[in-house]
C-alpha positions as CSV (number, residue, x, y, z in Angstrom):
1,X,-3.0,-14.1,-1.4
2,X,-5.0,-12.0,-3.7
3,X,-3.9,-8.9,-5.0
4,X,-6.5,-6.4,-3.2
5,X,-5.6,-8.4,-0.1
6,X,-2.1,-7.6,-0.4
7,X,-2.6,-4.0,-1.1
8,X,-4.7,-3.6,1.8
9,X,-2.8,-5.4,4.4
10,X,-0.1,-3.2,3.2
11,X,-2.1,-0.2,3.9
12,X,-2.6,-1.6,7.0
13,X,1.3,-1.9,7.9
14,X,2.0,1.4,6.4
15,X,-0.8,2.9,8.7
16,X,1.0,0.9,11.4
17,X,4.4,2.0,11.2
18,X,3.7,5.6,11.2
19,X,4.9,6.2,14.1
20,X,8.6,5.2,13.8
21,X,9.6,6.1,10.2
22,X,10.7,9.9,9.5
23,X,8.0,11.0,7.5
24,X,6.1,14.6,9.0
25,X,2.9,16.2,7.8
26,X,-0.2,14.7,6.3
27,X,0.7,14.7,2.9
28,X,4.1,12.8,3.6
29,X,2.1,10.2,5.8
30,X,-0.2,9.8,2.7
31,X,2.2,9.2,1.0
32,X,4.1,6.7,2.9
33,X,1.1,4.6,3.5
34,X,-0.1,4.5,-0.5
35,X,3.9,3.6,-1.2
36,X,3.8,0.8,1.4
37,X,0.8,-0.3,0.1
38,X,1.2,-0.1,-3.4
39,X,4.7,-1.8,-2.7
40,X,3.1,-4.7,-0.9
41,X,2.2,-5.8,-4.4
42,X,6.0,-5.7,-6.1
43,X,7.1,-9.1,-5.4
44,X,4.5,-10.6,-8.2
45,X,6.7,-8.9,-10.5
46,X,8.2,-11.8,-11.3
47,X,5.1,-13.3,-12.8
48,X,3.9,-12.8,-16.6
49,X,0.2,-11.5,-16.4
50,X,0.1,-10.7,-12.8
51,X,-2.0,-7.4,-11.9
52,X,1.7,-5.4,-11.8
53,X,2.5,-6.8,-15.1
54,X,-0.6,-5.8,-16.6
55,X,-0.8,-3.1,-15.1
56,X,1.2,-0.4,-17.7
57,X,1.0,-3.1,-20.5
58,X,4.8,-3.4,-22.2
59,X,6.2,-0.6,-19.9
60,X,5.4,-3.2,-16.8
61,X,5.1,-6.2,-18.8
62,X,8.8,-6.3,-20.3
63,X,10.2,-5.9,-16.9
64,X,8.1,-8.5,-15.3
65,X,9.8,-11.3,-17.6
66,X,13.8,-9.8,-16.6
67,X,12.7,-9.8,-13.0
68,X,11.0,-13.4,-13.2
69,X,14.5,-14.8,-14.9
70,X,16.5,-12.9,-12.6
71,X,14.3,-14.3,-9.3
72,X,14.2,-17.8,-10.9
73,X,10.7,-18.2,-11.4
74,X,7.2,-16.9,-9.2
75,X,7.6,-17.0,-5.5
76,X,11.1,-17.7,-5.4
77,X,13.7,-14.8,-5.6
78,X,11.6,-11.8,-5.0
79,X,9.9,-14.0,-2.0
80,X,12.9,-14.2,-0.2
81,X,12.2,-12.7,3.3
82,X,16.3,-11.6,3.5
83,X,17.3,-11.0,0.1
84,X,14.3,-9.6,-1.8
85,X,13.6,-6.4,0.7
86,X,17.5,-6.3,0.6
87,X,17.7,-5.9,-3.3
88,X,14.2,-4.0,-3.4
89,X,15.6,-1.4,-1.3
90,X,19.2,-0.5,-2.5
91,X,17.2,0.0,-5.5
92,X,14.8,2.7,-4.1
93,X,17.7,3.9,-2.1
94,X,19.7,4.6,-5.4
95,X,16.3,6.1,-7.1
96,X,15.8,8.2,-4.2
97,X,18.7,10.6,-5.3
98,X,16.3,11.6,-8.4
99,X,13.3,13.4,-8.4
100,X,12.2,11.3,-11.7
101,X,13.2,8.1,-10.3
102,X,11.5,9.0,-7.0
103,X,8.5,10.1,-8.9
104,X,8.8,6.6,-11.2
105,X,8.5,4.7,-8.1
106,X,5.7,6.0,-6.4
107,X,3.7,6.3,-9.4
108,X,4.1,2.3,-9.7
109,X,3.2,2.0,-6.0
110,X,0.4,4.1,-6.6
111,X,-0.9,2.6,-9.6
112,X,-0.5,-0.8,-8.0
113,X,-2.9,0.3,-5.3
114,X,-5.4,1.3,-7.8
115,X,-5.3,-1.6,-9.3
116,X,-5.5,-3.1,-6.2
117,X,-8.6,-1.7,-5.0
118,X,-10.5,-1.2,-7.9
119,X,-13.3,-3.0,-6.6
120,X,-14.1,0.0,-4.2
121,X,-13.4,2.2,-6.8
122,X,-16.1,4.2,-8.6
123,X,-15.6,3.8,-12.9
124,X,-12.8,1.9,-14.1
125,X,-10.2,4.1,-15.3
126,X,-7.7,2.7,-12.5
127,X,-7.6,-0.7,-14.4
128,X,-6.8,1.1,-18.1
129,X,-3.4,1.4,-18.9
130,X,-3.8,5.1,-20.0
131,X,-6.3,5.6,-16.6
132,X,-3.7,4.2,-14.6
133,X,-0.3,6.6,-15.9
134,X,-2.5,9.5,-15.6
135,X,-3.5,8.7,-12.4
136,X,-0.8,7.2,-11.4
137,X,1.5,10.3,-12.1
138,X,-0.2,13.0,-11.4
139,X,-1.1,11.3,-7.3
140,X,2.8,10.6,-7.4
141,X,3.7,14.5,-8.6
142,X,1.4,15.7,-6.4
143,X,2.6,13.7,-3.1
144,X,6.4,14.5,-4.0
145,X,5.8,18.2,-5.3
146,X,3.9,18.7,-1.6
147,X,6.3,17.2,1.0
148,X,10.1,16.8,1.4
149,X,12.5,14.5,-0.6
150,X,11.5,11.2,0.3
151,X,14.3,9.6,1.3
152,X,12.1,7.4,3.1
153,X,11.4,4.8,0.1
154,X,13.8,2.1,0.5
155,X,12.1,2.1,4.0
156,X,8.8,1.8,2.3
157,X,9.3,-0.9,-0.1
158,X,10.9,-2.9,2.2
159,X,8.3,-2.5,4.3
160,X,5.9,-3.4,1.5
161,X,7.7,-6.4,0.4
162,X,8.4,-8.0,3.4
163,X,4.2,-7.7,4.1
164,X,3.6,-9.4,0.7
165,X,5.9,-12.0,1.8
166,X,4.3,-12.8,5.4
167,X,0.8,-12.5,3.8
168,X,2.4,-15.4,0.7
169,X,3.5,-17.3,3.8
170,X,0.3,-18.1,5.3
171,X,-0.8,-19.5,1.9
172,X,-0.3,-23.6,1.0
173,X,2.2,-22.6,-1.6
174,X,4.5,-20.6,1.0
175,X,7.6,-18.6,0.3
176,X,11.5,-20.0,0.0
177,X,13.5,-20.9,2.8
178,X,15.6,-17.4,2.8
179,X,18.9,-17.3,1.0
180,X,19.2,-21.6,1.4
181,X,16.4,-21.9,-1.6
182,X,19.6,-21.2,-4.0
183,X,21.1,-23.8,-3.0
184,X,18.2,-26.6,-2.6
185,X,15.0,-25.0,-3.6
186,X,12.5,-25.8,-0.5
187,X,9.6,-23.6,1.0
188,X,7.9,-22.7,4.0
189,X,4.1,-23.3,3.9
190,X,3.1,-23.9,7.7
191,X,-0.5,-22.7,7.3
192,X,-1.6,-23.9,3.7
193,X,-4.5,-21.4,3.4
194,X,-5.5,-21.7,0.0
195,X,-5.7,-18.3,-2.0
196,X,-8.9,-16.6,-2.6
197,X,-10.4,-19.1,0.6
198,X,-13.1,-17.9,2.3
199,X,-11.6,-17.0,5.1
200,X,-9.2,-15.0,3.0
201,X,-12.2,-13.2,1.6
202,X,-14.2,-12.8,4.8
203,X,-12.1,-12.8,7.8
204,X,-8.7,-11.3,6.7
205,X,-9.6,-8.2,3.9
206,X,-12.3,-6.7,6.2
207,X,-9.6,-7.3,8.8
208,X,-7.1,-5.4,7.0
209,X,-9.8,-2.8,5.9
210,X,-10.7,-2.1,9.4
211,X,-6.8,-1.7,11.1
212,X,-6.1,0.9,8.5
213,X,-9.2,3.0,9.2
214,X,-8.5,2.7,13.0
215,X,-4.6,3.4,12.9
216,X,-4.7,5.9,10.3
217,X,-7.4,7.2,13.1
218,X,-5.1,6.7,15.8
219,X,-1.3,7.8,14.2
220,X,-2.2,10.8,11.7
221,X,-4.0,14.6,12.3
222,X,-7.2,12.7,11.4
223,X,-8.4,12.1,14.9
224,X,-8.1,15.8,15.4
225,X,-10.6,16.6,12.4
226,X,-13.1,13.8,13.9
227,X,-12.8,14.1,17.6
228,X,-14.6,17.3,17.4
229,X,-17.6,16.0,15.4
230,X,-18.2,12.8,17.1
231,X,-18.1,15.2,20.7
232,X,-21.0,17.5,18.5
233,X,-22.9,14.5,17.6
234,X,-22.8,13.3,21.1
């Protein structure tokens, strides 16, 4: 799938799972639904001149060439529905001890949204590298400086990766057979939409767009700021 179809369908799931993970407040459930999102684009790490390789130039880029050796190639290790949200999130469980390497991560989910969405964007200073950091960081200080210790982020970017992977599933190239692709490399692929289709474009991104606006509606304070103006307006 496309990247801004990833990071929305992300959004979506984060929106989604609101009610079950342990995050309270508003700015904590911002939070968790931007990391889920921005996370839902991690598992392209693996490729060289992807939209999260790009993303912070070298500081992105370098990694993106250990992670694709490490994962054997795009859409094989960090694809795997068992062992990539496995790895993903003892990693976010060990940053999650730090405030820096907490802030690290949800500045990359952050800026991975931005990148994402930059087509409903106003400007362009989410897809400069410079735009992105400052952005990037100073969303990710705020969040964390404004809610508890989010010991929530292995949660999230499990939750992110394993909605990259369903969305990579659907797609003709598919995703590995979990954990048995080390051993003979095969895939799933039952659907073989192609990426970028049409009904990629038209059917599932205005989907996406339209379950996070109603279950952000439906699991946050929102619908306590807009039931009373929709009652006036009736």
């Amino acid at each position: 799938m496309l990247g801004h179809s990833h990071a929305l369908s992300g959004l979506a799931a984060g929106a989604a799972t609101l009610p079950g993970v342990p995050v309270h407040g508003t700015v904590a459930q911002v939070a968790w639904v931007s990391a889920v999102g921005g996370f839902a684009m991690l598992p392209d790490l693996d490729q060289r001149g992807s939209t999260i390789s790009r993303m912070w130039g070298p500081l992105t880029d370098a990694p993106s060439g250990v992670v694709s050796a490490i994962a054997r190639g795009h859409r094989w290790g960090t694809h795997d529905a068992v062992l990539a949200p496995a790895v993903f999130g003892l990693i976010a469980y060990a940053a999650s001890w730090q405030r820096w390497s907490s802030l690290l991560l949800m500045a990359l989910a952050i800026g991975l949204a931005l990148r994402a969405l930059h087509f409903v964007i106003p400007g362009r200073a989410e897809n400069t590298v410079i735009g992105n950091l400052l952005l990037s960081w100073g969303g990710a200080w705020l969040l964390l400086e404004h809610s508890p210790s989010p010991g929530w982020l292995p949660l999230a970017i499990a939750a992110g990766v394993l909605t990259h992977i369903a969305g990579d599933w659907l797609t003709r190239e598919g995703v590995p057979v979990p954990v048995f692709w080390l051993v003979r490399r095969s895939r799933l692929a039952p659907v073989h939409l192609r990426t970028g289709a049409v009904v990629e474009k038209a059917v599932l991104v205005p989907l996406f767009a339209v379950a996070t606006v109603v279950l952000l509606y439906r699991n946050t304070g929102a619908r306590d700021l807009v039931d009373p103006l929709l009652a006036q307006l009736g």
